[in-house]
Phi, psi and omega in degrees: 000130180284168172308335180273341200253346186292320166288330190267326182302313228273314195312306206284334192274330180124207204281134179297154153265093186263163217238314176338065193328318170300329205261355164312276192319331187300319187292286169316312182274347148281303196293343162309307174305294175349281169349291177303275165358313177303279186298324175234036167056005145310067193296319210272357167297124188276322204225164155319299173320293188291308180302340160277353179302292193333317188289340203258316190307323190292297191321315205272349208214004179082350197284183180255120178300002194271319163266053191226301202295327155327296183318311161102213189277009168253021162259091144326077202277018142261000163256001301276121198174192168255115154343287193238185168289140168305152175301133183296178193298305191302341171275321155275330153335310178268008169274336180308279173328308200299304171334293175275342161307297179318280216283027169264315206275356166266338184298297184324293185293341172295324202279321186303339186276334188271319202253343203239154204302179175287127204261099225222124191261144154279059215341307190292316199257333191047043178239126187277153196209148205252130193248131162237186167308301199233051186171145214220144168177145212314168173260159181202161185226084193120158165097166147323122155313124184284163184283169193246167182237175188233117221269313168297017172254354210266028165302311197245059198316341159277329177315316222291330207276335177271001178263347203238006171057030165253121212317145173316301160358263174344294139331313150302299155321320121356269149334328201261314198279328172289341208245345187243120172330299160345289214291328206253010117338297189274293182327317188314308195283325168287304195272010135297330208259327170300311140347290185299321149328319198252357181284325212294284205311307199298288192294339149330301197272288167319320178260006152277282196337272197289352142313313201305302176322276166015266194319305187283330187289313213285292182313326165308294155328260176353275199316303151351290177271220268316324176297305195320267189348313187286318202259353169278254251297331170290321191288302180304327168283190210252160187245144173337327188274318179314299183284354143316282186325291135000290206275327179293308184303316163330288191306315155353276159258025160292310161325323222270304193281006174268312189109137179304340174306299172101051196231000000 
């Protein structure tokens, strides 16, 4: 029997039976980790060891593994503990910002690409101004509307450049891409590359926007089980004054078992 029919037996039959008493226990005990991974979404656990430490740290401190499992890449499941402190408030406040800016700026880039006409600089003037077939007007984000140019208005481009104050250049230019085969060419060819632009940027920006997010609900979570951690460990370790106390008696009665002789 070949190696293809050895394998296809193991599919159909279920689990192989190793006769190695080591590499037995070795099988058991990674499908034991498997197991553990499983059940409690601890991917990042390296060994059986460490996840019976993890079990026994959860036992001693009282936790819950679901928030252990929150906490994220700020738990340290093979030792088990916190390296450092979780990020502080003031660090999550800018992962907070930093989020909805990614997720404004995909909002952004969704809308510019879907709803607005073709956006276009002007070389002489270096000013951008958004081109449709039949109208024209500075680009803007925000703000007052800039004044439009109308394509049935372009006989006359000094007028059109003293009522909307936009250089005569400019004016020309404008006109030409709206009013010429050429020019409504080129428009064409700018609001595919805008598009295009902007299919790229928006799930770019949306999948940084929801790491971030991530990244703060795991710190949130962190910062959590670290207080909790801290007020099981006051409570379970002995307070200072106890343990003085403790050492006086100790000491006490070593004097005591000595005898007046002191022998």
């Amino acid at each position: 029997m070949g190696d293809k029919e050895k394998f296809a037996e193991r599919l159909v039959l279920g689990k192989h039976e190793i006769k190695s008493p080591a590499l037995s226990a070795f099988a058991e005990q990674r499908d034991d980790l498997m197991h553990f991974r499983t059940l409690t979404s601890l991917k990042r656990v390296p060994t059986a060891v460490a996840a019976e430490r993890l079990v026994d740290w959860l036992k001693r401190f009282d936790i819950d593994v679901d928030l252990v499992a929150a906490a994220g890449e700020h738990f340290d499941l093979e030792a088990p503990g916190f390296t450092r402190p979780p990020p502080r408030p003031r660090a999550m406040l800018v992962m907070m910002l930093g989020a909805v800016i990614l997720f404004y700026g995909a909002l952004t880039a969704g809308l510019f690409g879907a709803l607005t006409p073709p956006v276009i600089q002007v070389k002489s003037s270096q000013i951008w101004y958004a081109v449709a077939n039949d109208r024209a007007t500075k680009f803007r984000i925000g703000g007052e509307p800039a004044p439009v140019i109308e394509s049935a208005n372009c006989g006359d481009a000094a007028a059109i450049a003293k009522t909307t104050l936009y250089p005569s250049h400019d004016v020309e230019v404008l006109c030409e891409l709206m009013s010429s085969d050429v020019g409504k060419s080129k428009l064409h060819g700018a609001q595919m590359g805008q598009m295009l632009l902007a299919a790229i940027a928006t799930p770019l920006l949306l999948f940084a926007g929801i790491r971030l997010f991530r990244s703060l609900r795991r710190a949130d979570k962190a910062n959590k089980l670290y207080r909790l951690v801290n007020q099981r460990r006051a409570a379970l370790d002995p307070k200072p004054e106890a343990v003085e106390k403790a050492a006086e008696g100790a000491g006490a009665g070593d004097d005591a078992a000595k005898g007046p002789s002191g022998q």
